[in-house]
C-alpha positions in Angstrom: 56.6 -126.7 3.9 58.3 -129.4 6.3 57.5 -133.2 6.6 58.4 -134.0 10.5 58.7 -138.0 10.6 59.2 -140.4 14.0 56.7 -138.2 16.0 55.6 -140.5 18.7 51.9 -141.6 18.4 50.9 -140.0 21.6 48.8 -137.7 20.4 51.4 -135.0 21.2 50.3 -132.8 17.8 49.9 -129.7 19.6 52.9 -129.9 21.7 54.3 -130.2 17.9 52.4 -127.3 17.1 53.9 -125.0 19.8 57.6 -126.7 19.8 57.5 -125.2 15.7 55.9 -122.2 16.6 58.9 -120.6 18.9 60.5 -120.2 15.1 58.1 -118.8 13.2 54.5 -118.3 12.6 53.0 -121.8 11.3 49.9 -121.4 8.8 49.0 -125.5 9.2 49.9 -128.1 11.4 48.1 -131.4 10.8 48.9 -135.2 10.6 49.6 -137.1 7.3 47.3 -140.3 7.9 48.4 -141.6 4.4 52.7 -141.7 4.8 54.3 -144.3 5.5 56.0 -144.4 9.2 57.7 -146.5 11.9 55.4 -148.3 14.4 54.5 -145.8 17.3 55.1 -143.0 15.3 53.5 -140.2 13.3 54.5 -138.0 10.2 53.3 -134.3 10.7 53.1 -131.6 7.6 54.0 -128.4 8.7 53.5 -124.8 6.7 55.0 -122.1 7.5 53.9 -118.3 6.9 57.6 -117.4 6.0 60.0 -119.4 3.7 62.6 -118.3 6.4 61.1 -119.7 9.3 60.7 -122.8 7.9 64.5 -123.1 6.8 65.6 -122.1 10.5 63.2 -124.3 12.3 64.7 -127.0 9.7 67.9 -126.5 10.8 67.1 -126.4 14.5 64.6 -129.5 15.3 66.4 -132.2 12.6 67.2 -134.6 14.8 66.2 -132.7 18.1 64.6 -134.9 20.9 61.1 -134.6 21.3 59.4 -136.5 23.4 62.3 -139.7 23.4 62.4 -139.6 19.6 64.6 -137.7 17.7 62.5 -135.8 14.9 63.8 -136.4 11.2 62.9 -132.4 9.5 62.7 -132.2 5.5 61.7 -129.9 3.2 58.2 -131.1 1.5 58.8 -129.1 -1.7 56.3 -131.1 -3.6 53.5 -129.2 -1.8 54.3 -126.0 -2.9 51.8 -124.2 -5.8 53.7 -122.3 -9.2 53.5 -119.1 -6.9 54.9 -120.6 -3.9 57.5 -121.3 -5.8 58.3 -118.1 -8.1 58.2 -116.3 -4.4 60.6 -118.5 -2.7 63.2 -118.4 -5.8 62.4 -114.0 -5.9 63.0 -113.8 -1.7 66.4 -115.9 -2.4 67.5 -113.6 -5.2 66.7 -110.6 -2.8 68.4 -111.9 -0.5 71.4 -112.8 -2.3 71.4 -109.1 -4.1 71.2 -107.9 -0.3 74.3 -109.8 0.3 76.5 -108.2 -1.8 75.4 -105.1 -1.5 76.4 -105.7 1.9 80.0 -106.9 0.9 80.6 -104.3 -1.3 79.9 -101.3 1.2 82.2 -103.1 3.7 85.2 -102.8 0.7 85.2 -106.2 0.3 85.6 -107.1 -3.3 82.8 -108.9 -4.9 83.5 -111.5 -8.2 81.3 -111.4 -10.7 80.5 -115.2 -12.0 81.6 -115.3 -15.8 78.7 -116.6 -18.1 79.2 -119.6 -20.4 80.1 -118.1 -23.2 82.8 -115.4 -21.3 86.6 -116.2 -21.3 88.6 -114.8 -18.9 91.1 -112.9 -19.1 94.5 -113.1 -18.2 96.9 -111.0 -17.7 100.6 -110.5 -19.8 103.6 -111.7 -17.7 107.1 -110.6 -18.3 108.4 -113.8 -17.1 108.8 -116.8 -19.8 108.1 -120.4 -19.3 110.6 -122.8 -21.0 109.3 -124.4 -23.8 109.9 -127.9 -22.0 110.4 -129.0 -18.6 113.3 -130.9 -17.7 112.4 -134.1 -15.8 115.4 -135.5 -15.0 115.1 -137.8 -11.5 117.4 -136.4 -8.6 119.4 -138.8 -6.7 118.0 -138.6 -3.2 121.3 -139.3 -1.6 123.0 -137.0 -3.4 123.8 -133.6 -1.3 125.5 -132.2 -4.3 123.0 -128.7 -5.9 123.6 -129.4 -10.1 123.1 -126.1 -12.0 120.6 -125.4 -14.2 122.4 -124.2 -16.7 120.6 -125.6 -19.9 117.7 -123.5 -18.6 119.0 -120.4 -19.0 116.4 -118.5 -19.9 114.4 -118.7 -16.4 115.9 -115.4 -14.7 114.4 -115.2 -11.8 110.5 -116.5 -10.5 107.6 -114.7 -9.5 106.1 -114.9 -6.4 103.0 -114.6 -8.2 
């Protein structure tokens, strides 16, 4: 479901009609008499057929220029019924599944999203972090390299 608002008031609803149509079969197209709008201008409630549709013809015509005005597009969410809802929420979990399925039989490694109550795991380093840092201030002028000889336990550093 879309809200269309700043529609001119020139009884253009069918040009309306067709200009949503190129994206998508539209079950409805009619005027909301009862929302609030500019002078001059109407608010239109738009249902699509597909969820889909309806997302690309959102993200198309927001702020596209019909007619001199340039249409404000939003989702109108608070029209939807239980099942309108339930099938949306299934289509974007299919599509999501459909996704990376996709990514994983390209070789590209998928990550799985950890669940609350999941740590993760990291892994055992051979390299040792000193117990405390020193933070001693470097004179900026000073070209001279001081050794680090009181940390003598770092060896060498990862490039990890």
């Amino acid at each position: 479901y879309l809200i269309v608002r700043n529609v001119p008031a020139l009884g253009c609803g069918d040009d309306l009609l067709k200009l949503f149509a190129n994206y998508g079969d539209v079950e409805e197209c009619k005027p909301m008499d009862a929302e609030d709008c500019e002078q001059f201008t109407d608010v239109y409630w738009i249902k699509f057929r597909l969820i889909s549709n309806a997302r690309f013809a959102k993200r198309k015509l927001d702020e596209f220029v019909f007619l001199g005005n340039h249409l404000l597009v939003s989702y109108a969410p608070q029209f939807e019924s239980l099942d309108d809802t339930k099938d949306k929420l299934e289509g974007r979990r299919k599509e999501i599944l459909a996704r990376l399925n996709s990514q994983r039989s390209k070789g590209h490694p998928v990550h799985r999203v950890l669940s609350s109550n999941e740590a993760p795991s990291l892994p055992a380093s051979s390299h040792h972090i000193p117990d405390q840092i020193n933070n001693r201030l470097r004179d900026v002028g000073d070209a001279e390299f001081r050794s680090h000889s009181n940390n003598a336990r770092i060896t060498r550093v990862s490039s990890d």
